[in-house]
N, C-alpha and C positions, 0 to 999 in steps of 0.2 A: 504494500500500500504506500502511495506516494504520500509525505505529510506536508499540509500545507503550512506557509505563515502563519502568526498569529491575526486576528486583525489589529489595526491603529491606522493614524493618523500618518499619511504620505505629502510629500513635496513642500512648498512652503507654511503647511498646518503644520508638519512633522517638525521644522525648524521653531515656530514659535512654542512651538511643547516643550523640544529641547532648551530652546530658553529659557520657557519659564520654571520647568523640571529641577534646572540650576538655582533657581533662587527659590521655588516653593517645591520643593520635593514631593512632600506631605500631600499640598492639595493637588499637583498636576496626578500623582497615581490618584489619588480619590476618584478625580474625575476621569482619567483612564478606563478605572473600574465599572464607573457607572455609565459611562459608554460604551464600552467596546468587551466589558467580562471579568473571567478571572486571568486572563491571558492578553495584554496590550505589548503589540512593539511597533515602537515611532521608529520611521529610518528617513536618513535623508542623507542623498549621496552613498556614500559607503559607510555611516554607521550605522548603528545598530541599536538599539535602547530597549530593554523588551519589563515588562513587570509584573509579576504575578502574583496572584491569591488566593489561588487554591491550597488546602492544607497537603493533598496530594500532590503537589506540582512543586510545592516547596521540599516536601520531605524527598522526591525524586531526585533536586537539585542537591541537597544536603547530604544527603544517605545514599542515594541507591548511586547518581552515575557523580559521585564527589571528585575523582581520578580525571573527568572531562573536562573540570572547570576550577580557575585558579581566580586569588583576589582579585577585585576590582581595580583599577587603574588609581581610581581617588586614593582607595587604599593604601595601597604600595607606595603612591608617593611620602605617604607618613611616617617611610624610612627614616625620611631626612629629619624625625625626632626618634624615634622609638630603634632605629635601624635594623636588623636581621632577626626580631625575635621571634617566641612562638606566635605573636598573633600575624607575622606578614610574612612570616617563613612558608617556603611550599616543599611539596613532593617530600622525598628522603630525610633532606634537613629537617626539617618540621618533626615526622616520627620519631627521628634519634633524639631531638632535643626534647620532646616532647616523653621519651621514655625516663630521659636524666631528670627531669624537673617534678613527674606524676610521682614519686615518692613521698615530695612534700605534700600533697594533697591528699595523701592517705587518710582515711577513716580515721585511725590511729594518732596521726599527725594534728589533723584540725581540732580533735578534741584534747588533744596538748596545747593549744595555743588556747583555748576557750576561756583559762583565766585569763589570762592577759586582756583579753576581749572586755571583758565583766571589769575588771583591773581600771581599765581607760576608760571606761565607759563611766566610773562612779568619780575619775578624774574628772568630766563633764560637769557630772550632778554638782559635785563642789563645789563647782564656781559658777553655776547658778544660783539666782534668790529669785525670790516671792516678787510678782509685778513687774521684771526685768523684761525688755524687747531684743528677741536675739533673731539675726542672721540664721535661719536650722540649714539652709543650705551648706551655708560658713561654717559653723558650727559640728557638722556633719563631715566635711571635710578634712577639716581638723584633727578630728577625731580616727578617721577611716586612715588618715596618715600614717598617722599616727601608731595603729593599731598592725597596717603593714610593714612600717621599719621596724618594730619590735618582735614580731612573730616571724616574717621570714626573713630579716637580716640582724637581728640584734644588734640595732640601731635608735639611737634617740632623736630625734629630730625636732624634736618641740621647738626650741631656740629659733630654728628657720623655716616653721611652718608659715609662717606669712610669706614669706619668701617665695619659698618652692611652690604655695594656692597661687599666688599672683603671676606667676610664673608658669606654672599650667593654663593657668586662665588665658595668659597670653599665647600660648603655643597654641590651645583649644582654638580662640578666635581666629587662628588661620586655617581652619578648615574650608572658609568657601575657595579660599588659595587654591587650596588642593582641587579642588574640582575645576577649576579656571585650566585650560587647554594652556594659558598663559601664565599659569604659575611658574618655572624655571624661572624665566625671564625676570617676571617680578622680584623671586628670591634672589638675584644678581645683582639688580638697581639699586642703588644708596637711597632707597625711599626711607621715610621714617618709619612704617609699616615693616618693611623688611627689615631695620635693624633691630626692632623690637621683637620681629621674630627671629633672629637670631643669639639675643641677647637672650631670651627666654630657652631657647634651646639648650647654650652653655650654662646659665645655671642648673637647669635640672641635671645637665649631663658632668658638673661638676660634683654635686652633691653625689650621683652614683659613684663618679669613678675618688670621692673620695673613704666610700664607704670601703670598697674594695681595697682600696691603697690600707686601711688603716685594719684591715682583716689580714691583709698580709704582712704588714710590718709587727702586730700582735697577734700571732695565733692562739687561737681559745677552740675548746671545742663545743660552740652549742648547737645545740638539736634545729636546725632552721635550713632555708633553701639555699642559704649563700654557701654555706660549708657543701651540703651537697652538690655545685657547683664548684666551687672550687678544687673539689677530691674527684670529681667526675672523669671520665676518659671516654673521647667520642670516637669510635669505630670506623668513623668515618664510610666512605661507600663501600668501602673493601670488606667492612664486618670482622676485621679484625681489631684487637684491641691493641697500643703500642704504650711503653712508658713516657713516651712524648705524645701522647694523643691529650693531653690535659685541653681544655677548654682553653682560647688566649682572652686575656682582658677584653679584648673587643667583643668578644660572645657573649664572655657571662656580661658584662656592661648591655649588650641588650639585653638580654633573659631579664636580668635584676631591672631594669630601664622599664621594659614592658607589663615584669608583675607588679611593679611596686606602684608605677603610674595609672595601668588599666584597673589595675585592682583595684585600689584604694577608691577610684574615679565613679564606678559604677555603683560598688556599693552605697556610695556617698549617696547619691546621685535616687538610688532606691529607699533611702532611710529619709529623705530629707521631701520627697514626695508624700512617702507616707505620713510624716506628721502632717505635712500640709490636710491631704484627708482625713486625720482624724482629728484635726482643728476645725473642719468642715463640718464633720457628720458624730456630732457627740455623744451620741446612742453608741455609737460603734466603738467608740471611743471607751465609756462607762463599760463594753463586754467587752473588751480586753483588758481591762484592768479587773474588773471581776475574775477572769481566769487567771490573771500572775496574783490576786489577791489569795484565793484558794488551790494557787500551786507551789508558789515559793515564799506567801506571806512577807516577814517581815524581813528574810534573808538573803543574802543574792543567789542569782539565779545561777545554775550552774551546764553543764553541756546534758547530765541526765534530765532534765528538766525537761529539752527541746519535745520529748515525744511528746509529754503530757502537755504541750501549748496548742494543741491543734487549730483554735481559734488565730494564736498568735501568729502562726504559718502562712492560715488564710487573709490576714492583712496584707504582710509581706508579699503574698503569691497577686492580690486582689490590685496592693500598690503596682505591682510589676508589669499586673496585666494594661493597665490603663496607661501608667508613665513607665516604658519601657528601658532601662538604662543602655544600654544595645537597640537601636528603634528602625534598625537598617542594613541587611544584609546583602552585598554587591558581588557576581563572579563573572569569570568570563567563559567565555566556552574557548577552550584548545582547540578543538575542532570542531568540525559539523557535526551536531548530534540531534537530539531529540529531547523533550520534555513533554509525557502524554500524549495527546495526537499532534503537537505543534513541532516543525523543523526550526532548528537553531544555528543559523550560521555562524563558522568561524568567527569568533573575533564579537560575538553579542556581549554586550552587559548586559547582565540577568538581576534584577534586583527583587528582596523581597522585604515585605516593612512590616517589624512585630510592631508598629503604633495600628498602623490600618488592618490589620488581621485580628488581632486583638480586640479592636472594635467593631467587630464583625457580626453583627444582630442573627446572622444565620449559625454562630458557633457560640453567642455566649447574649441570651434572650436580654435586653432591655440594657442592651453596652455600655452606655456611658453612665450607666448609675453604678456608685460603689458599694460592694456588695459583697464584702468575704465569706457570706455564706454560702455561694456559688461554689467555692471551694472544697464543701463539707455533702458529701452526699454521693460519692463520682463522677461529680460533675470534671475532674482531674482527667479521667478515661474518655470522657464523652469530647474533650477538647482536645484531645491528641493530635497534635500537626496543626494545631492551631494556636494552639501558644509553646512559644518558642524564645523565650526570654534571655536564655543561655545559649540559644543556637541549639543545631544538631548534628550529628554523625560525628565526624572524626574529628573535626575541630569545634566541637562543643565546648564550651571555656570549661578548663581548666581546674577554675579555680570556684564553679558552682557550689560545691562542698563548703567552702571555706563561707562563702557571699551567705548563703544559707544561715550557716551559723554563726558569722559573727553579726547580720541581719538582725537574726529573733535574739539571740542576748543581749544586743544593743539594746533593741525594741525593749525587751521586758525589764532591763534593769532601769531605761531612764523611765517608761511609762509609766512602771510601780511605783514611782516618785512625785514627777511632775505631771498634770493635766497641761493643755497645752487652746492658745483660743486665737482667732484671727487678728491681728493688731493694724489692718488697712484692708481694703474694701477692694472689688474687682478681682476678676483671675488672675492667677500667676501665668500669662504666656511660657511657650516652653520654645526652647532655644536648641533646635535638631542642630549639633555641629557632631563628632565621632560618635560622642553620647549624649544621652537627651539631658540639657539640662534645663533650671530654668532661667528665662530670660533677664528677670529682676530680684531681688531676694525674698528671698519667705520669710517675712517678718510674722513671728508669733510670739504673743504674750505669755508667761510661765508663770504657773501657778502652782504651791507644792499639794501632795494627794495627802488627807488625813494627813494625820503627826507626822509630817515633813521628820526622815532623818537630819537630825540638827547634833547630833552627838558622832562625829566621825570615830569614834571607837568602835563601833556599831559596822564602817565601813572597810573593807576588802586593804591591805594597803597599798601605796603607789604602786605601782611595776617598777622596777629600774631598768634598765636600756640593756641588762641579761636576764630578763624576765624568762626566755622560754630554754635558757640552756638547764639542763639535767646537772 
């Protein structure tokens, strides 16, 4: 059977899509979808742009012909901060390095880090009070930092956490760069733009390679990703192993570059939405504090605890579904292949969008209402290939495990604490640049629950910057 194109928009329609696609992502597939399916590709001249929404059509690109179709071109160009790691690495590389680094992420492992988790997180509570207006996005980020250079490098970084948020922020805002045909060029120019994104670059990429410098001038042995890195030996194509095959500064400086920036970024990024909703919806709000009320009462919460939160999972799952921290998946096709009954030539972008999928009234009834109870019932089975929060198949993130749990022990250690209420009026716009953030701050008023811990004897104590070594 011969398969045809997808339909879309051809000749000078196809050009204004792809224009506008560039600067409204979000709504050009919206309205792709509600024209032309679960299946739209704009071509003009010899490109190619295709986008889909099928939960089938996506799990085919993911899962089943994964080997056919590599990053996105936007993508990859965000070598030029993150350089070779696991999230833009392909083929070979990808798997090896990807077998060195899944050790951290073990069952085992994440629930090692879970104090530390709980540890920063009462760090937070502390320096909160009664009536105070904070940043939760800021606030969130901080914290998620925080929580990464601790657990997988046994790192302190408080000192330059302003630094390294503003600093990300900076790098984050070049993302419509990357999608600019004309980005190189830009990055070349003595613009002020360009040197801001350059300057932004060498910071973060100073702070990695000075964590590295200062793990190998003092060798310690703790339990984290960087030592596993560091003692690691890659096989290279050959599959053999040599005493010189160690990783060079330059790898693990991505690896550590990619986890500690993606990581920290997303989860933030998901914790900092969800308060926003349950500063919205106070019902929902009052039953999750009824459940960390009658699970871990007056104590903190600890990584046994996660089963018994069920409620508190479905916030987390409920926040992700609606503000997705990942809100856009990009491949290309290596060759001519196929997706369902549709042909895909050489050379297509294939994109798929857990914001619009997610919202999807035919996979998840009455979409943009927040509703964790969606979550409790099977409604998990009944959504398969439809929410996709962490990706799937083989480059599924990573570091899911980890997001999971240091999520819901955030969640239940500050929420058993603090009530949280809106402190200015209007939506919070969201701001699609790698990850979804939002466009303005989430300002929320904090208010403590019942008998406010006011006695920090009572509380966990600091971590220190060797919190997770054994």
């Amino acid at each position: 059977m011969t398969r045809a194109l997808p339909p879309g928009p051809r000749g000078l329609a196809a050009f204004r899509e792809l224009r506008r696609a560039r600067f409204d992502t979000i709504g050009a597939f919206a309205s792709w979808r509600a024209t032309y399916g679960d299946a739209t590709m704009v071509r003009f001249g010899a490109r190619r742009f295709m986008y889909i929404a099928d939960p089938e059509l996506v799990t085919e690109l993911l899962v089943v012909r994964h080997r056919e179709f590599r990053k996105s071109r936007t993508l990859r160009r965000a070598s030029i901060l993150l350089g070779n790691g696991l999230l833009l690495s392909e083929g070979e590389t990808h798997r090896r390095h990807r077998r060195l680094v899944q050790p951290a992420f073990h069952r085992e492992r994440v629930a090692h880090y879970a104090e530390t988790m709980v540890q920063l997180a009462f760090v937070v509570s502390r320096r909160w009070h009664a009536g105070a207006i904070v940043d939760m996005h800021a606030e969130m980020m901080r914290l998620t930092l925080a929580v990464a250079a601790q657990t997988l490098f046994s790192a302190d970084v408080e000192h330059e956490a302003d630094e390294i948020g503003a600093a990300l922020t900076s790098a984050m805002n070049g993302f419509d760069r990357l999608k600019s045909p004309w980005g190189p060029l830009l990055d070349a120019l003595p613009l002020p733009s360009s040197r801001r994104q350059a300057a932004a670059r060498a910071r973060l990429d100073a702070t990695i390679r000075r964590i590295i410098r200062e793990r190998r001038e003092h060798p310690s042995h703790p339990d984290d990703l960087l030592s596993l890195l560091l003692e690691a030996r890659d096989p290279g194509d050959g599959g053999e192993v040599r005493d010189d095959d160690a990783l060079t500064d330059e790898q693990i400086r991505d690896e550590v570059l990619t986890l500690f920036l993606a990581g920290h970024e997303t989860t933030a990024n998901a914790l900092a939405w969800s308060w926003l909703l349950l500063a919205e919806h106070p019902a929902v709000a009052d039953r999750l504090r009824d459940e960390l009320s009658q699970t871990i009462g007056d104590r903190a919460p600890t990584v046994g605890d996660l089963q018994s939160l069920p409620f508190t999972r479905a916030v987390m799952a409920e926040s992700m579904r609606l503000y997705p921290p990942a809100w856009i998946i990009g491949r290309e096709a290596l060759e001519e292949t196929s997706l369902g009954p549709w042909r895909i030539p050489r050379g297509t972008l294939v994109f798929a969008s857990q914001w619009l999928t997610h919202r999807d009234g035919r996979f998840f009834p009455d979409p943009e209402r927040f509703a964790p109870e969606r979550w409790q019932g099977g409604q998990s089975e009944r959504a398969r290939g439809a929410y996709f929060p962490f990706g799937a198949g083989v480059r599924k993130c990573i570091g899911e495990s980890f997001a999971w749990t240091e999520g819901m022990l955030v969640l239940a250690t500050l929420a058993s604490q603090w009530s949280v209420s809106r402190a200015d009026d209007g939506p919070v716009p969201i701001l699609p640049q790698i990850t979804l953030r939002p466009a303005r701050p989430i300002r929320l008023r904090l208010e403590p629950v019942g008998a406010a811990r006011e006695d920090e004897a009572q509380l966990p104590p600091r971590p220190s910057s060797r919190a997770t070594s054994r």
